[in-house]
Structures are given as C-alpha cells and as structure tokens.
Backbone as CSV, one residue per row, in Angstrom:
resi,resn,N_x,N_y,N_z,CA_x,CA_y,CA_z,C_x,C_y,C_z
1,UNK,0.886,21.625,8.274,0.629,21.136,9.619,1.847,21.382,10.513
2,UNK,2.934,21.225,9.789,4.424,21.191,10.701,5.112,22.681,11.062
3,UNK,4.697,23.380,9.963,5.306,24.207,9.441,4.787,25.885,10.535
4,UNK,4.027,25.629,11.103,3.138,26.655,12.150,3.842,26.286,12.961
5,UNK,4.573,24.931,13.417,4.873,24.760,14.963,6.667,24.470,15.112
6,UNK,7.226,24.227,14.048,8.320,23.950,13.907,9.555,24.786,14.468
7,UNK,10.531,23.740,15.328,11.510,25.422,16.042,12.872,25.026,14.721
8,UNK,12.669,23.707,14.295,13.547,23.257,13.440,13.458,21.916,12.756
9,UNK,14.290,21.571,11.623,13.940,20.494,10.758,15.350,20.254,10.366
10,UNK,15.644,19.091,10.297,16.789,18.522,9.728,16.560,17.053,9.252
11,UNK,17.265,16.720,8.727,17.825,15.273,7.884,18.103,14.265,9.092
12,UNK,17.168,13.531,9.139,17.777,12.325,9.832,17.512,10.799,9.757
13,UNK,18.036,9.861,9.884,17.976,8.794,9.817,17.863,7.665,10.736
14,UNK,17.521,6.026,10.432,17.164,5.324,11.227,17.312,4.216,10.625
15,UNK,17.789,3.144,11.180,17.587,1.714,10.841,16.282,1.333,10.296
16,UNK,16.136,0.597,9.117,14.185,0.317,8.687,14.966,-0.002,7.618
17,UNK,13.161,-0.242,6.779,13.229,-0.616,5.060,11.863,0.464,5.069
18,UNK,11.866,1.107,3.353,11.244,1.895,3.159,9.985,1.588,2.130
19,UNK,8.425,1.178,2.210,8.210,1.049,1.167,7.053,2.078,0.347
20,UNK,7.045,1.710,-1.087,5.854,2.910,-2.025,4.730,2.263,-1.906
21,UNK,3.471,2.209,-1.375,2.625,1.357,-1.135,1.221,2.063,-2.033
22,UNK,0.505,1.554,-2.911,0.003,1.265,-3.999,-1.011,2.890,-4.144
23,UNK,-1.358,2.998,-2.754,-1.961,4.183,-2.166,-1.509,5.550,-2.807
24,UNK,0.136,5.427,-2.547,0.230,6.226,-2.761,1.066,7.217,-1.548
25,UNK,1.640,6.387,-0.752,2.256,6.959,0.392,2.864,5.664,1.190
26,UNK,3.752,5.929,1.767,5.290,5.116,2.512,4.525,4.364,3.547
27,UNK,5.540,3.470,3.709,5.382,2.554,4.775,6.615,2.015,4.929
28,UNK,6.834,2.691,6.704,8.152,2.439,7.273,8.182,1.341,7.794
29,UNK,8.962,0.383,8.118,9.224,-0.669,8.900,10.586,-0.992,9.353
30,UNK,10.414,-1.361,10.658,11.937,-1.719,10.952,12.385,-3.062,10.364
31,UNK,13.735,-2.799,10.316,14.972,-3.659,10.197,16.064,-3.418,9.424
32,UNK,16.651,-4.100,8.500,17.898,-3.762,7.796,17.869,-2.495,6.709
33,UNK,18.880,-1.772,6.410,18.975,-0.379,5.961,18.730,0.552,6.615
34,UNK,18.935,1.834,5.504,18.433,3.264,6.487,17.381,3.413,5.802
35,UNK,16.635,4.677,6.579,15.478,5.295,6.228,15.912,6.733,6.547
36,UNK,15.603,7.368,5.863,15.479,9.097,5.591,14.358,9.847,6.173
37,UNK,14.570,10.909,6.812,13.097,11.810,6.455,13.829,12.933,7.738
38,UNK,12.685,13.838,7.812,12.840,15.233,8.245,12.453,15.065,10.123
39,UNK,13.448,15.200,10.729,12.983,15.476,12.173,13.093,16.806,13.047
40,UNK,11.928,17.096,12.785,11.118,18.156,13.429,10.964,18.192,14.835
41,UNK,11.661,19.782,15.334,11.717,19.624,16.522,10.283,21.111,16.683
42,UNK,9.908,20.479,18.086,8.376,21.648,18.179,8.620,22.159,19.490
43,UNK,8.569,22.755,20.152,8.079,23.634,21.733,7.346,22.329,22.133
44,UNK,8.010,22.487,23.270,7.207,21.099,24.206,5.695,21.160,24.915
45,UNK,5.123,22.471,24.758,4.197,23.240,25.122,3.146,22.442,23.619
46,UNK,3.642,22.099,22.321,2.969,22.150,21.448,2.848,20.809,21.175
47,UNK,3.796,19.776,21.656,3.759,18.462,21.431,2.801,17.351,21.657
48,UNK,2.062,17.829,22.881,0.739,16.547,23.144,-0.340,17.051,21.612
49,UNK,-0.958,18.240,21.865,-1.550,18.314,20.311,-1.008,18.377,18.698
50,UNK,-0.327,18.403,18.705,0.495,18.009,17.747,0.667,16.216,17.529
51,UNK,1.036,15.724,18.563,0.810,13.896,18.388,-0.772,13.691,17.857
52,UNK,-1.550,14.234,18.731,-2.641,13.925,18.467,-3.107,14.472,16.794
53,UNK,-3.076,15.540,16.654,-3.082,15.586,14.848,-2.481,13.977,13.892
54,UNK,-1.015,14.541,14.425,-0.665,13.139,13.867,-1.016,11.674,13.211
55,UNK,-1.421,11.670,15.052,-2.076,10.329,15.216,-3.458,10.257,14.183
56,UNK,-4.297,11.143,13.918,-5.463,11.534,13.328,-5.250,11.105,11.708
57,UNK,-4.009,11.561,10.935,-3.688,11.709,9.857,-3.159,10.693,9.437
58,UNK,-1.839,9.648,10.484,-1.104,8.581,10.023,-2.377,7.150,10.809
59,UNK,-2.836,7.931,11.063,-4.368,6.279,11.528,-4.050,5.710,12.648
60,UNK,-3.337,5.951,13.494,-3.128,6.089,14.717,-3.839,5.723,15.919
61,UNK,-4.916,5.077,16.507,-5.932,4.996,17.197,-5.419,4.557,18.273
62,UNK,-4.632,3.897,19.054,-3.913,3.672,20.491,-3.236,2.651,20.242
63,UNK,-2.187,2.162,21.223,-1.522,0.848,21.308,-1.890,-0.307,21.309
64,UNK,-2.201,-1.427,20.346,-2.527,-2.314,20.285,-3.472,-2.569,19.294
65,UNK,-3.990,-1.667,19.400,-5.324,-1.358,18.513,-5.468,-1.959,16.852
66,UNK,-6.393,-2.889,16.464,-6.240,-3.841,15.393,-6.415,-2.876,14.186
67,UNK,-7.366,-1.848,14.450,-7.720,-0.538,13.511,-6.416,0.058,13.219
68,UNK,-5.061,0.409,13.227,-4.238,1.187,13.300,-3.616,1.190,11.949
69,UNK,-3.616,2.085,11.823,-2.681,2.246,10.726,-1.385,2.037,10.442
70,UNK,-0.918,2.673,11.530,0.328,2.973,11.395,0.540,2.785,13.176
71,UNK,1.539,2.334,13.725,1.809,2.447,15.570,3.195,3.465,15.236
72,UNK,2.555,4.429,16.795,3.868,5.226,16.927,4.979,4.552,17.884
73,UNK,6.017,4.719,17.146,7.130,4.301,18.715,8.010,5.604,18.807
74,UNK,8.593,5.525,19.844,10.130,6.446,19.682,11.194,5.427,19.794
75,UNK,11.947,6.129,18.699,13.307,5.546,18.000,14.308,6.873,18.292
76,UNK,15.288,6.120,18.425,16.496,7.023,18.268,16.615,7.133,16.399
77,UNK,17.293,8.340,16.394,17.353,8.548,14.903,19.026,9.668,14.967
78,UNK,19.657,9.254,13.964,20.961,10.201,14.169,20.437,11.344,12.842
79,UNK,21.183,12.567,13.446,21.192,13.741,12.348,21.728,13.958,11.715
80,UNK,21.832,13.744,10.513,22.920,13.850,9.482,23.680,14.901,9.224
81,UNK,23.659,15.749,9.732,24.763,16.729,9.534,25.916,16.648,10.806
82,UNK,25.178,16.425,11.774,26.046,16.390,13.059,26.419,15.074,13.752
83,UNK,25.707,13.956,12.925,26.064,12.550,13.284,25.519,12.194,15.298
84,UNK,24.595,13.722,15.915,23.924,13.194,16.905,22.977,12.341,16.905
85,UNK,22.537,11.830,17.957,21.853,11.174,18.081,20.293,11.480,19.050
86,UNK,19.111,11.622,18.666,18.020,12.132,18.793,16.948,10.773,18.981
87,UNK,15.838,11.019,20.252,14.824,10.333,20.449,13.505,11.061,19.508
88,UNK,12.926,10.429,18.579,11.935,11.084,17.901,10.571,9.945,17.574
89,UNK,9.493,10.355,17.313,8.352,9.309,17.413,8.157,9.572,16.077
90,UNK,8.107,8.098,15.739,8.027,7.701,14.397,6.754,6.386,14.073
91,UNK,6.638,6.743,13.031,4.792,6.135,12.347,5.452,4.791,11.919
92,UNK,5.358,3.394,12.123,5.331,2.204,11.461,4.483,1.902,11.502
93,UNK,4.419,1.504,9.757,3.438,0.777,8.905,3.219,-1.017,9.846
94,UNK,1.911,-0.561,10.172,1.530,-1.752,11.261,1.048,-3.254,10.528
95,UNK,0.985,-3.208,8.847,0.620,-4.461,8.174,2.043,-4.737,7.797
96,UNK,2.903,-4.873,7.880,4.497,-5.194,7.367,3.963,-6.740,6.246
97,UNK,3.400,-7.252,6.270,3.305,-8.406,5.533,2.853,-7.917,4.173
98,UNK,1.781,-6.829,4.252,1.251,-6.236,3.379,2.302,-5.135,2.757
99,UNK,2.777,-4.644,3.194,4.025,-3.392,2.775,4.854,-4.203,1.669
100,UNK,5.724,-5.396,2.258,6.249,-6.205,1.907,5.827,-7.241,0.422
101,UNK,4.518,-7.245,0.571,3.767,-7.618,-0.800,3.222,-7.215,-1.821
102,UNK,2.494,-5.673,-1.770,2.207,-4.898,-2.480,2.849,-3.304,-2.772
103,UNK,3.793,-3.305,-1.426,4.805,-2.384,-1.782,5.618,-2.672,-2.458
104,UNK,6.380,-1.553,-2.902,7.681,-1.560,-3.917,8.735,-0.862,-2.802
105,UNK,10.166,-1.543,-2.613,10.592,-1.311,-1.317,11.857,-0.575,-1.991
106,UNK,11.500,1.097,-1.253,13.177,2.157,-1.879,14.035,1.493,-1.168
107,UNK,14.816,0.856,-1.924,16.255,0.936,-1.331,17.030,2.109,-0.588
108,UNK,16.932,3.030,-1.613,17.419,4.708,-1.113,17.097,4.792,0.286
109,UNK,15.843,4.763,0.855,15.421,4.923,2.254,14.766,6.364,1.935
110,UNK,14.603,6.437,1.037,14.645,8.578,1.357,12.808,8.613,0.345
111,UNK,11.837,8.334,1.036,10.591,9.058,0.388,10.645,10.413,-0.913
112,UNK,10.779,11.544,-0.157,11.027,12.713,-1.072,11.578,12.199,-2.188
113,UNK,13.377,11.729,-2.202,14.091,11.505,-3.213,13.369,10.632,-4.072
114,UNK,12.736,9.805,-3.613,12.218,8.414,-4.812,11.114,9.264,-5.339
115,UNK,10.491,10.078,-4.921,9.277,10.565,-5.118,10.193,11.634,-6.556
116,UNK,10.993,12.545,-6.367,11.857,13.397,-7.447,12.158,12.381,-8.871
117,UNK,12.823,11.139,-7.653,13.697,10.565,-8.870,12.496,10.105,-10.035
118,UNK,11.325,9.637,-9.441,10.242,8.803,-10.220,9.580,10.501,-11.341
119,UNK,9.080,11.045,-10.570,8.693,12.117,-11.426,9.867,12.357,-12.570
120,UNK,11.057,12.534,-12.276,11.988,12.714,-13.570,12.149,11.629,-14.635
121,UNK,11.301,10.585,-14.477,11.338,8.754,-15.543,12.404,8.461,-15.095
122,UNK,13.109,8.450,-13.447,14.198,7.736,-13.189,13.568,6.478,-13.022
C-alpha cells in the first residue's frame, strides 16, 4: 500500500505505550514511553487518497465516531537518525481500556522488533 507512493521512510518516534492485542495487531496509545514505527513521507498530490485508504484499513470512520477503530491525530514525532522533529498522522487505538486489559503492553515501543524478537522464542 505504502510502498507505490512513498518519497521516503525512516525511524521515528513518539511519546505512547505500545500494545499486542489478542487479534493480532498493535494498539497505540498515548502517554508515558516511546513508540517506534516507520514515517512515511508521500507527494502531497497523493495524501488525501492515501488517508482515505488508511482510514479504510485502520477502521477509521470520522471524528467522534463510536464505530472507530482506531482515531487519527497528528503528532509530532522526532526522526531518529537526525533527532528532527516531524508532524505525522498517527492511528490510536480508540478502546485504551480494552488495549490495556487484553493487550500485552511492549515495553520496547517498536511493533516489528517484538514481532522478530517473539518469532525467535525471545
């Protein structure tokens, strides 16, 4: 999906807690720690359809909306190689009570990595 529109991808981070949720896929939430993941920059020409995919895939249905999966916000997020600092729209897990209870919460912050470390019987 990313990978057709992408001008670039890097490592970046954000204040949150990270969790493995039973499903089978993350659930971000803000507050204490970092969180990891890839911020993808696209042609601004490509960005309204591109949210909208998004929105389609992370459950997304509008602001407020009791159906949602996930709410987008924009967060600042710094880049780890260059320690800038970047506005990027990011998916929070909109049941946090539920994340919190039936998730298992990475400390690491980093999806991918927990996902490696677990496949190896870490």
């Amino acid at each position: 999906m990313l990978a057709d529109v992408a001008r670039e991808i890097v490592t970046a981070e954000t204040p949150g807690q990270l969790y493995a949720l039973p499903e089978g896929y993350p659930a971000f939430l803000r507050g204490t720690g970092v969180v990891v993941g890839d911020l993808v920059s696209v042609r601004s020409s490509r960005v309204a359809a591109l949210l909208r995919e998004l929105d389609r895939f992370e459950g997304y249905f509008g602001p407020g909306l009791s159906a949602n999966i996930y709410t987008r916000e924009t967060l600042p997020v710094t880049v780890r190689e260059t320690g800038a600092t970047r506005e990027a729209h990011v998916y929070i897990y909109a049941n946090a009570a539920r994340a919190r209870t039936l998730g298992r919460r990475l400390d690491t912050g980093d999806w991918v990595g927990s996902r490696g470390a677990a496949a190896a019987g870490s």
